[in-house]
Each structure stands twice: as structure tokens, then as C-alpha cells.
mmCIF file of the N, C-alpha and C atoms, coordinates in Angstrom:
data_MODEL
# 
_entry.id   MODEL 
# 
loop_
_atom_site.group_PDB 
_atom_site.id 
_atom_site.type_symbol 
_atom_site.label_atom_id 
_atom_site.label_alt_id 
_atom_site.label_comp_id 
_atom_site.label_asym_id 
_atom_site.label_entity_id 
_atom_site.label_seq_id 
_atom_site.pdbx_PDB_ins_code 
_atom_site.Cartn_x 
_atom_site.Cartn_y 
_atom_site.Cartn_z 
_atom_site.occupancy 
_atom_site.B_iso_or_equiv 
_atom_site.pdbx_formal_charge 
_atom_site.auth_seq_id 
_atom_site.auth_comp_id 
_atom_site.auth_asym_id 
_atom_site.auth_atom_id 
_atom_site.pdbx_PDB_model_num 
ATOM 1   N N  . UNK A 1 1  ? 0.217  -41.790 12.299 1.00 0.00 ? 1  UNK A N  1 
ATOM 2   C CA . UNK A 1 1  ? 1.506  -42.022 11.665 1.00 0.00 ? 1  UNK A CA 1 
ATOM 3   C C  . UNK A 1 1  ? 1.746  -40.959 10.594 1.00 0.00 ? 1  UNK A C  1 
ATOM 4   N N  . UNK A 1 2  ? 2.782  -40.350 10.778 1.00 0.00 ? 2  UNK A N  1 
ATOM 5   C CA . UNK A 1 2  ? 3.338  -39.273 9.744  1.00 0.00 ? 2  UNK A CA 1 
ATOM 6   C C  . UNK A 1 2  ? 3.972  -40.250 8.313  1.00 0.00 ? 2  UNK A C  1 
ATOM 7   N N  . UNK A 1 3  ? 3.462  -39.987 7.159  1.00 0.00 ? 3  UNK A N  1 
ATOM 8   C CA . UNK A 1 3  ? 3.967  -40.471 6.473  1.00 0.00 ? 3  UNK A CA 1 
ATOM 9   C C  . UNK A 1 3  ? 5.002  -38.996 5.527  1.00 0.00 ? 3  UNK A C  1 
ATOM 10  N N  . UNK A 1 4  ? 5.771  -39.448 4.573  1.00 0.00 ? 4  UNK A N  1 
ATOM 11  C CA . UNK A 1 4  ? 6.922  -38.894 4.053  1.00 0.00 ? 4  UNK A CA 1 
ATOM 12  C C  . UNK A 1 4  ? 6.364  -37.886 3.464  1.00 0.00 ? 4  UNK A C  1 
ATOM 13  N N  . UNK A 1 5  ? 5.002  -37.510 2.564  1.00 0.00 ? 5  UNK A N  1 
ATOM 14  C CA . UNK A 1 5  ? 4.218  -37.028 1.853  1.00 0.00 ? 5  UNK A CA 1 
ATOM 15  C C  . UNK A 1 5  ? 4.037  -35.802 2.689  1.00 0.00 ? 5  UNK A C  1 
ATOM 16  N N  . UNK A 1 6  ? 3.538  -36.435 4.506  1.00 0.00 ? 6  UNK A N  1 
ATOM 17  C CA . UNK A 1 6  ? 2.582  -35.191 4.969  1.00 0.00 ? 6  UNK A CA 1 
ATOM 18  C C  . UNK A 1 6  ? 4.187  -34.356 5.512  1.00 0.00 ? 6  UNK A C  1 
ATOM 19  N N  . UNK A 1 7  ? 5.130  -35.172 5.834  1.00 0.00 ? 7  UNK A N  1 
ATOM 20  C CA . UNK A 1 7  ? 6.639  -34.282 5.911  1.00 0.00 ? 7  UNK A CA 1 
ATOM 21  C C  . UNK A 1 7  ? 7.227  -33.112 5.104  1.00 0.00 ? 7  UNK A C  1 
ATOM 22  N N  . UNK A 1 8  ? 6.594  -34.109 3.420  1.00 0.00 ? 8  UNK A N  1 
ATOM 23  C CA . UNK A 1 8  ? 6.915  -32.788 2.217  1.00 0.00 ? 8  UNK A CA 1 
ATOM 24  C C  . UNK A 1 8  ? 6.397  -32.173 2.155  1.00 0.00 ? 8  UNK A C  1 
ATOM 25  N N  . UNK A 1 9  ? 5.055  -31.991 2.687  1.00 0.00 ? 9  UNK A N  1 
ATOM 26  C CA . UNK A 1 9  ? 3.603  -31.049 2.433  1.00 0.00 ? 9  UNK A CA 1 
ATOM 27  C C  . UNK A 1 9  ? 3.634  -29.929 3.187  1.00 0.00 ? 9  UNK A C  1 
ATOM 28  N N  . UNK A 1 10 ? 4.665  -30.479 4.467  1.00 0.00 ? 10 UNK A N  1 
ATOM 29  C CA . UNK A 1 10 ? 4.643  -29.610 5.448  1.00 0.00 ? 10 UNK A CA 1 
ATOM 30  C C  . UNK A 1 10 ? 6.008  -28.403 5.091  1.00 0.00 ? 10 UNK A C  1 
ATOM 31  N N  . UNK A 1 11 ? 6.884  -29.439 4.792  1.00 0.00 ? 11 UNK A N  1 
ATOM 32  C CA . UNK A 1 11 ? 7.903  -28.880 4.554  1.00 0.00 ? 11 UNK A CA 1 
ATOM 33  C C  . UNK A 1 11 ? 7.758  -27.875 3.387  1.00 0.00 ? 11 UNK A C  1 
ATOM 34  N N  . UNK A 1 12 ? 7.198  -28.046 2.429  1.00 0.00 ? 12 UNK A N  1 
ATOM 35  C CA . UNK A 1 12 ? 6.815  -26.713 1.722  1.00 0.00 ? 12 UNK A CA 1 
ATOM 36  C C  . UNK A 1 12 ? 5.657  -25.936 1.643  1.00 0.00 ? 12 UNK A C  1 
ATOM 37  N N  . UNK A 1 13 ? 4.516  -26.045 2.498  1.00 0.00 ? 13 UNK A N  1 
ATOM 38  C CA . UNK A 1 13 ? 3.921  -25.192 3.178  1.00 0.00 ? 13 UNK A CA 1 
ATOM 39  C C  . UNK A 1 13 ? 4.830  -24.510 4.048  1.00 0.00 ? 13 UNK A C  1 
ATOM 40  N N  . UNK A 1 14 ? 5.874  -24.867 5.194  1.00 0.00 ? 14 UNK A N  1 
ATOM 41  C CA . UNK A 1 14 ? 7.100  -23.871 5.812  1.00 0.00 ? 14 UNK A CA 1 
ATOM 42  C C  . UNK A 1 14 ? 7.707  -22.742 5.171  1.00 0.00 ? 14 UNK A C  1 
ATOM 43  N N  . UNK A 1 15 ? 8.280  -23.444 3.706  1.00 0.00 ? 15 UNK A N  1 
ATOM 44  C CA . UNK A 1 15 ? 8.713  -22.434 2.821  1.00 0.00 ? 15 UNK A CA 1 
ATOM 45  C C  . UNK A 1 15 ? 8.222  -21.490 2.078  1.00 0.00 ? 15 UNK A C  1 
ATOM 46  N N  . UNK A 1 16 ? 6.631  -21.975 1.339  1.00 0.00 ? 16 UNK A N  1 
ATOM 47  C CA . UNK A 1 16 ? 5.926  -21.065 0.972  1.00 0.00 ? 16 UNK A CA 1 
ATOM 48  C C  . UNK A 1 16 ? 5.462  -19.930 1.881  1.00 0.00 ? 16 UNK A C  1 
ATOM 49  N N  . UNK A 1 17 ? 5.623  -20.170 3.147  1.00 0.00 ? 17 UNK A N  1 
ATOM 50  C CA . UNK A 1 17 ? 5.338  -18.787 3.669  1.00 0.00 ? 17 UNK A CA 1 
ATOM 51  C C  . UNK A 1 17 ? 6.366  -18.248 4.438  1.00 0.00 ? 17 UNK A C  1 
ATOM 52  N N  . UNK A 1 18 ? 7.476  -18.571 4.370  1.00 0.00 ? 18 UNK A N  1 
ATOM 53  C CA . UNK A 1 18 ? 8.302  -17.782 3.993  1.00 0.00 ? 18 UNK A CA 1 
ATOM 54  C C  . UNK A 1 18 ? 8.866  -16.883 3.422  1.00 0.00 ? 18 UNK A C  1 
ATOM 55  N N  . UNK A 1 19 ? 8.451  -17.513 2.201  1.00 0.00 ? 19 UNK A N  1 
ATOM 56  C CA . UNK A 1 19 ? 8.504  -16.657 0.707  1.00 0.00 ? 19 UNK A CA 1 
ATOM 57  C C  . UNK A 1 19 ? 7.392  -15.451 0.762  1.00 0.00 ? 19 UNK A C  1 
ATOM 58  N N  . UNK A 1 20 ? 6.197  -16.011 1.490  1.00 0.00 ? 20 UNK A N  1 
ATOM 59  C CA . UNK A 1 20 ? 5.469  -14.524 1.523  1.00 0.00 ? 20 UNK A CA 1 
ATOM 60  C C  . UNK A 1 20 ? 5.537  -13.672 2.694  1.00 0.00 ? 20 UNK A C  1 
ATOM 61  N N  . UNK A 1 21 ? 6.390  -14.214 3.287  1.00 0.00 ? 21 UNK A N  1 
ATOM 62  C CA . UNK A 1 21 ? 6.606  -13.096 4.240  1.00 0.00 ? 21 UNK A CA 1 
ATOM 63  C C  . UNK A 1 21 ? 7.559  -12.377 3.690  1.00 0.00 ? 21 UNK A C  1 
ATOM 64  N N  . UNK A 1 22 ? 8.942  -13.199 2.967  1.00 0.00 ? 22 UNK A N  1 
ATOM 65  C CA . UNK A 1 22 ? 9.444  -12.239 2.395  1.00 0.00 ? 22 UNK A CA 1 
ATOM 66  C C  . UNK A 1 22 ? 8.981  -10.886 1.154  1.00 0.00 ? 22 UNK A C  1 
ATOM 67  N N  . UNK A 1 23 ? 8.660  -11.195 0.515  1.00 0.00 ? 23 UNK A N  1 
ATOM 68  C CA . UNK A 1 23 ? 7.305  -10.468 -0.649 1.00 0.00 ? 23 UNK A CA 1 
ATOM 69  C C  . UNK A 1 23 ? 6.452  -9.547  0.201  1.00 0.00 ? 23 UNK A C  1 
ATOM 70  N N  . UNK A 1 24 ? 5.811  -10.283 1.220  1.00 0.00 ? 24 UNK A N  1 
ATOM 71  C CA . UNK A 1 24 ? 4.937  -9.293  2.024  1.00 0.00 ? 24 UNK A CA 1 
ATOM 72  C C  . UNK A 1 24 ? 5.904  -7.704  2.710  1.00 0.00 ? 24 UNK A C  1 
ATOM 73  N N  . UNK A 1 25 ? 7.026  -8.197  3.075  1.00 0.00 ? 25 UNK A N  1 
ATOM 74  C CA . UNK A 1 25 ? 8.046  -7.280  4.050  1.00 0.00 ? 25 UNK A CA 1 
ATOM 75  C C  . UNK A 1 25 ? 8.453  -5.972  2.663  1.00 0.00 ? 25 UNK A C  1 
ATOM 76  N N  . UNK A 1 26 ? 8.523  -6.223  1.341  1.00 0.00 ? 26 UNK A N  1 
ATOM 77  C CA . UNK A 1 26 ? 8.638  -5.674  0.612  1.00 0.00 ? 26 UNK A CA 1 
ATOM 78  C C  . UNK A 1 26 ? 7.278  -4.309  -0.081 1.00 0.00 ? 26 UNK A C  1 
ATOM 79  N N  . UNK A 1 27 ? 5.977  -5.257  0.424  1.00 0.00 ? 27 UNK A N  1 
ATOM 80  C CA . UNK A 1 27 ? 4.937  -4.434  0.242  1.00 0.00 ? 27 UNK A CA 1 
ATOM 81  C C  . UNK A 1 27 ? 5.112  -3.494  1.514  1.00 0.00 ? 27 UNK A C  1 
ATOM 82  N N  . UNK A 1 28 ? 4.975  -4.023  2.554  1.00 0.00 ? 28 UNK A N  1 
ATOM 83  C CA . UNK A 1 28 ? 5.125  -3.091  4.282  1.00 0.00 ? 28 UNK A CA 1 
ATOM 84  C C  . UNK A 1 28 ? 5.577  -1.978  4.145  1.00 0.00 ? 28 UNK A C  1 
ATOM 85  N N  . UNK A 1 29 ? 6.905  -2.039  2.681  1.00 0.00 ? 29 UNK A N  1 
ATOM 86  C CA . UNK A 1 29 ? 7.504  -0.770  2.888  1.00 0.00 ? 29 UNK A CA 1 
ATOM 87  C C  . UNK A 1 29 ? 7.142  0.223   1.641  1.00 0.00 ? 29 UNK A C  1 
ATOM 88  N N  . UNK A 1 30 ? 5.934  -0.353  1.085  1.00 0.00 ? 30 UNK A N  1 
ATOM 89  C CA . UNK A 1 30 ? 5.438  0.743   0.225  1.00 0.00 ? 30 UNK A CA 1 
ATOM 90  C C  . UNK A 1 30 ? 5.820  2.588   0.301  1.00 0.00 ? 30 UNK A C  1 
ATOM 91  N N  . UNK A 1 31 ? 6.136  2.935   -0.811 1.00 0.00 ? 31 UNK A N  1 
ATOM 92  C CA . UNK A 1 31 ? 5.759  4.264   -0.724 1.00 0.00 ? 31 UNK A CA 1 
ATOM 93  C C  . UNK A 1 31 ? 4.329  4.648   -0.111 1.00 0.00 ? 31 UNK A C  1 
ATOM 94  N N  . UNK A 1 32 ? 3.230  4.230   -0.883 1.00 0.00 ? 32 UNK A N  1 
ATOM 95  C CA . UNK A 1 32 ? 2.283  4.450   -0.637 1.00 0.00 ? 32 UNK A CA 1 
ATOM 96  C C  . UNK A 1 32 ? 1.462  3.762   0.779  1.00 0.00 ? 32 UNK A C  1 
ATOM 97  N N  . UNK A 1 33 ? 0.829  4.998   1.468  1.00 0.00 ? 33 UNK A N  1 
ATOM 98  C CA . UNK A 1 33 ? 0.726  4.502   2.802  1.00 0.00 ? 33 UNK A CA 1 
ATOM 99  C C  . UNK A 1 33 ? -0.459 3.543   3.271  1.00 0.00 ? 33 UNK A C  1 
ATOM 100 N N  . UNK A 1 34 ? -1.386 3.644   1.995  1.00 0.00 ? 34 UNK A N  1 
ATOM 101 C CA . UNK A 1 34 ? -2.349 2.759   2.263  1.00 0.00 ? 34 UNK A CA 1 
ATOM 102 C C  . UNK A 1 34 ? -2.111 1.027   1.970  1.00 0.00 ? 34 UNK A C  1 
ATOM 103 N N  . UNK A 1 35 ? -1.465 1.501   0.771  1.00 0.00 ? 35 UNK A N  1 
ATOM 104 C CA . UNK A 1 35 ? -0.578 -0.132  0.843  1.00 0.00 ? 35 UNK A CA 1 
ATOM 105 C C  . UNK A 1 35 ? 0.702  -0.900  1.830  1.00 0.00 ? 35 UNK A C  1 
ATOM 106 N N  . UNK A 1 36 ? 1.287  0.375   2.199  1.00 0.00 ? 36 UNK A N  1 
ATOM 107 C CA . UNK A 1 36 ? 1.857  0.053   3.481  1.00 0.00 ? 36 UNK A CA 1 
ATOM 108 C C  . UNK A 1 36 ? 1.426  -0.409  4.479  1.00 0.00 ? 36 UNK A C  1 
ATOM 109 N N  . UNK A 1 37 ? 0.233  -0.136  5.020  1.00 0.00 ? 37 UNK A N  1 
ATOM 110 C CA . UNK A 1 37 ? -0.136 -0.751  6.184  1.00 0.00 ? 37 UNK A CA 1 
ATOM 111 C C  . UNK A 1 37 ? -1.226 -1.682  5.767  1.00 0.00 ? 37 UNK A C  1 
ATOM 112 N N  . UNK A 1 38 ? -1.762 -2.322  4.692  1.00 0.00 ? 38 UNK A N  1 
ATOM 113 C CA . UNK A 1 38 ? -2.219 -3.119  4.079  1.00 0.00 ? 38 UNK A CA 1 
ATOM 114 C C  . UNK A 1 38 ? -1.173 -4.586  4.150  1.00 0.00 ? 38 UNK A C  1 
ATOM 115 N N  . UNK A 1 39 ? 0.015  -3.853  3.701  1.00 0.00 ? 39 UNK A N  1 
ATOM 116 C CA . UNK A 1 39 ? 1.056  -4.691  3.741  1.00 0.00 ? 39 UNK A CA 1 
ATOM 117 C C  . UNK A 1 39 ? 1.631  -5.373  4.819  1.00 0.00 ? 39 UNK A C  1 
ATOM 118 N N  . UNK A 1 40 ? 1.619  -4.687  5.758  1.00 0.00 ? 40 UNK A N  1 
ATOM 119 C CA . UNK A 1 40 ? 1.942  -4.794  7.053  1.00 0.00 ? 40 UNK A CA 1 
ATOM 120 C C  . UNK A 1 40 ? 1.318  -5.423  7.992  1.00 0.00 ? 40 UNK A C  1 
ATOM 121 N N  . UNK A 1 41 ? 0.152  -5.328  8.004  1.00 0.00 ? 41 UNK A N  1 
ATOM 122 C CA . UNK A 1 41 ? -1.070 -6.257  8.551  1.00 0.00 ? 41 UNK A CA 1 
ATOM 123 C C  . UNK A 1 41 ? -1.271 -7.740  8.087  1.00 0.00 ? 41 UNK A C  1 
ATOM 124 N N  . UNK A 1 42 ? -0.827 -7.680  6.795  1.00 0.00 ? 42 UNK A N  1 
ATOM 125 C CA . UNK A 1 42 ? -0.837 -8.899  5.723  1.00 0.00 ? 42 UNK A CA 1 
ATOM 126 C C  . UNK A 1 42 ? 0.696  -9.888  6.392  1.00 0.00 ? 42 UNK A C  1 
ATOM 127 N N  . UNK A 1 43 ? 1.599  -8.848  6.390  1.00 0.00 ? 43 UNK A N  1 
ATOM 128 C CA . UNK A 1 43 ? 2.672  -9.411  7.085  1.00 0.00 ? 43 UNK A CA 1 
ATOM 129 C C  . UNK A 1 43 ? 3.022  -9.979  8.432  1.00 0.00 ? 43 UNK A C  1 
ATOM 130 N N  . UNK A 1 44 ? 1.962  -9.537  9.558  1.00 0.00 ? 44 UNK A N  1 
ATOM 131 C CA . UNK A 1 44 ? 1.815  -9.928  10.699 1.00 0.00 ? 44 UNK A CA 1 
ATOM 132 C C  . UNK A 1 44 ? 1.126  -11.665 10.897 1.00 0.00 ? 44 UNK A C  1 
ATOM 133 N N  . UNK A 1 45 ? 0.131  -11.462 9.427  1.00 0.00 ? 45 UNK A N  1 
ATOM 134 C CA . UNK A 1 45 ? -0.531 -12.650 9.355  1.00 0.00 ? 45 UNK A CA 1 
ATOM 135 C C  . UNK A 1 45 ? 0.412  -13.925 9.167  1.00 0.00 ? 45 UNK A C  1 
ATOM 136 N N  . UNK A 1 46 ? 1.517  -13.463 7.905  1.00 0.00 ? 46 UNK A N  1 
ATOM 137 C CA . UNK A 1 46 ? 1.606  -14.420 7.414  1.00 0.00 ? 46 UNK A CA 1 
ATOM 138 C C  . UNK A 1 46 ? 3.393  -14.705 7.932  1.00 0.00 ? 46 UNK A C  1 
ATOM 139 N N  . UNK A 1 47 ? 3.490  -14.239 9.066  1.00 0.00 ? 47 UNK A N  1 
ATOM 140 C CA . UNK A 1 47 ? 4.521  -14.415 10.029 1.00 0.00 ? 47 UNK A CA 1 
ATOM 141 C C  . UNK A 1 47 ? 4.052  -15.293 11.101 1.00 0.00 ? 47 UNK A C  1 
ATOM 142 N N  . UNK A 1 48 ? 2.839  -14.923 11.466 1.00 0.00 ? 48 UNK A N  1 
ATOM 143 C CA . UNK A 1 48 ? 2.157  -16.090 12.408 1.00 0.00 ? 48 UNK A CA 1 
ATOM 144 C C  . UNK A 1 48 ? 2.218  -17.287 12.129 1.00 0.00 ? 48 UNK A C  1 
ATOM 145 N N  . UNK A 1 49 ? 1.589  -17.451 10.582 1.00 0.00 ? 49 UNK A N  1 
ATOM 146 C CA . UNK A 1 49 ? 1.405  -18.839 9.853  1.00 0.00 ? 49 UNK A CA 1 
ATOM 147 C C  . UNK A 1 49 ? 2.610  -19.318 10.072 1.00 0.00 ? 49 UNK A C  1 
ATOM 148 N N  . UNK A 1 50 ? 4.068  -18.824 9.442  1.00 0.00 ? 50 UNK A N  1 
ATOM 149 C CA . UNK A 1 50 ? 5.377  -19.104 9.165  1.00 0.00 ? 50 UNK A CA 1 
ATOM 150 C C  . UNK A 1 50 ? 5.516  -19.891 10.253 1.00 0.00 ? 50 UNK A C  1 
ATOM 151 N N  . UNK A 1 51 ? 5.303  -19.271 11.577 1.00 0.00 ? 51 UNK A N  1 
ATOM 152 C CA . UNK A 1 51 ? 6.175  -19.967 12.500 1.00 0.00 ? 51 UNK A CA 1 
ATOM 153 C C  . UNK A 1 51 ? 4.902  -20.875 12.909 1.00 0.00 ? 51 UNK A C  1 
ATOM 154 N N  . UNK A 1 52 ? 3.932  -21.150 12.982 1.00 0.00 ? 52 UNK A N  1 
ATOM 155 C CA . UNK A 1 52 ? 3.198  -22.247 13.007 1.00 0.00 ? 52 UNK A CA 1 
ATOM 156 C C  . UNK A 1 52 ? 3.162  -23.422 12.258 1.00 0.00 ? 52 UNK A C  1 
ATOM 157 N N  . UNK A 1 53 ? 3.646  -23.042 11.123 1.00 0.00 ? 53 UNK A N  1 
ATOM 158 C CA . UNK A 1 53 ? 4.395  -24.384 10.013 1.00 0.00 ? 53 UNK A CA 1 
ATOM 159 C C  . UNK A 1 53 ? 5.216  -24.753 10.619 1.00 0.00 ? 53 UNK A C  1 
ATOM 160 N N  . UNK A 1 54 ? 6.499  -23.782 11.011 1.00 0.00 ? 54 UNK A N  1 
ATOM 161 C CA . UNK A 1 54 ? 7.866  -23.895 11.645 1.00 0.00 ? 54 UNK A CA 1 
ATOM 162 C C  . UNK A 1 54 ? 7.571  -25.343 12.774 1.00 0.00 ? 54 UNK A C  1 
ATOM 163 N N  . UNK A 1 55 ? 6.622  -24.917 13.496 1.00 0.00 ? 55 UNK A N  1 
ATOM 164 C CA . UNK A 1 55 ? 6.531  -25.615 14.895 1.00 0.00 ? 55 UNK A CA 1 
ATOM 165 C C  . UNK A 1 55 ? 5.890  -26.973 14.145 1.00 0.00 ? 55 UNK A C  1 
ATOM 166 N N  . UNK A 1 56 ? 4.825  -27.002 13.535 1.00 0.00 ? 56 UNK A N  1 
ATOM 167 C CA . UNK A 1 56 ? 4.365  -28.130 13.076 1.00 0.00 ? 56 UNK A CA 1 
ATOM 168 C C  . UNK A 1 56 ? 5.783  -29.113 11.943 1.00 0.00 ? 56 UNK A C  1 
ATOM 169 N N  . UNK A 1 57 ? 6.496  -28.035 11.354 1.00 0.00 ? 57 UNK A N  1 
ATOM 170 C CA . UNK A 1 57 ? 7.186  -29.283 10.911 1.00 0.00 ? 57 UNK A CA 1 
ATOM 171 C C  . UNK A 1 57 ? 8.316  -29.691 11.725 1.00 0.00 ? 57 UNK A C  1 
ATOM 172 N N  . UNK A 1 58 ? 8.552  -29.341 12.630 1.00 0.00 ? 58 UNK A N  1 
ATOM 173 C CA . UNK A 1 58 ? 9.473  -30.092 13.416 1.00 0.00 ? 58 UNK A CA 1 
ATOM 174 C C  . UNK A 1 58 ? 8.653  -30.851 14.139 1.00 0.00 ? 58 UNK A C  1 
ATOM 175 N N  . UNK A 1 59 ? 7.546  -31.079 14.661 1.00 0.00 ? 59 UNK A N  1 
ATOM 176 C CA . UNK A 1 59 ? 6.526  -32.059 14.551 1.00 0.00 ? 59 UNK A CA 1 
ATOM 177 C C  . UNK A 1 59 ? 6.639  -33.478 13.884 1.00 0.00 ? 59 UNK A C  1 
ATOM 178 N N  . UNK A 1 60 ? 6.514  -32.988 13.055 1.00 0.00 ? 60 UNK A N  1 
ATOM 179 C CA . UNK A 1 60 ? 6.563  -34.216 11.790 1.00 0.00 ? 60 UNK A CA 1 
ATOM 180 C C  . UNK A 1 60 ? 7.737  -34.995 11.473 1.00 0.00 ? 60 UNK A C  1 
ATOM 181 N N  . UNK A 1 61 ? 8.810  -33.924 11.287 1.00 0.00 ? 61 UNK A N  1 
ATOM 182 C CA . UNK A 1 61 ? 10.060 -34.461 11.636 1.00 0.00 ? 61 UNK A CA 1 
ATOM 183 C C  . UNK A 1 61 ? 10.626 -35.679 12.430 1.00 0.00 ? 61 UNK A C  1 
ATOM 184 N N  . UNK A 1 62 ? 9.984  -35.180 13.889 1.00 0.00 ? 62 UNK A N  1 
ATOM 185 C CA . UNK A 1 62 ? 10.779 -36.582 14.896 1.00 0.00 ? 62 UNK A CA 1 
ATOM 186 C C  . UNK A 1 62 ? 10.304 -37.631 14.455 1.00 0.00 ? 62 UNK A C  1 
# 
């Protein structure tokens, strides 16, 4: 049973990585190239996560 808690938990775990993907997309485009693709790799990660929250909270949802 999903209770309301694990809905909110989820629901802003969704957003928090959001937020770092957005932040992350900002490092990606470093001047500097070692942080660029530092960034970028970091960003692949935490695009994965995003939409794995995504899917899990519509999960929770129904």
C-alpha cells in the first residue's frame, strides 16, 4: 500500500533531480573541458535517475 508520505517522497525525489539535471546541463557546458565532460557524464547519470523517479512516481500515483 502506497501511503501519501511515500507519494511526497517520491514526488520530490522527481523534482530534486530535476533540478540537478538542470545545474548539471549548466556544468556540461563549461568553458573548461575537463569539467565539461565531467559534467556531462554527471548529466547522463542524473537524467537516468530523473526519468526513473518520473516512471516510479506515476507508479505511486494510481
Amino acid at each position: 500500500m502506497v501511503t501519501n508520505v511515500d507519494r511526497e517522497n517520491t514526488t520530490k525525489a522527481a523534482q530534486c533531480a530535476a533540478m540537478l539535471s538542470s545545474d548539471l546541463k549548466a556544468v556540461a557546458a563549461s568553458d573548461d573541458p575537463l569539467l565539461a565532460e565531467l559534467g556531462q557524464e554527471a548529466l547522463e547519470l542524473a537524467i537516468a535517475l530523473e526519468k526513473r523517479l518520473e516512471r516510479l512516481e506515476s507508479l505511486v500515483s494510481e
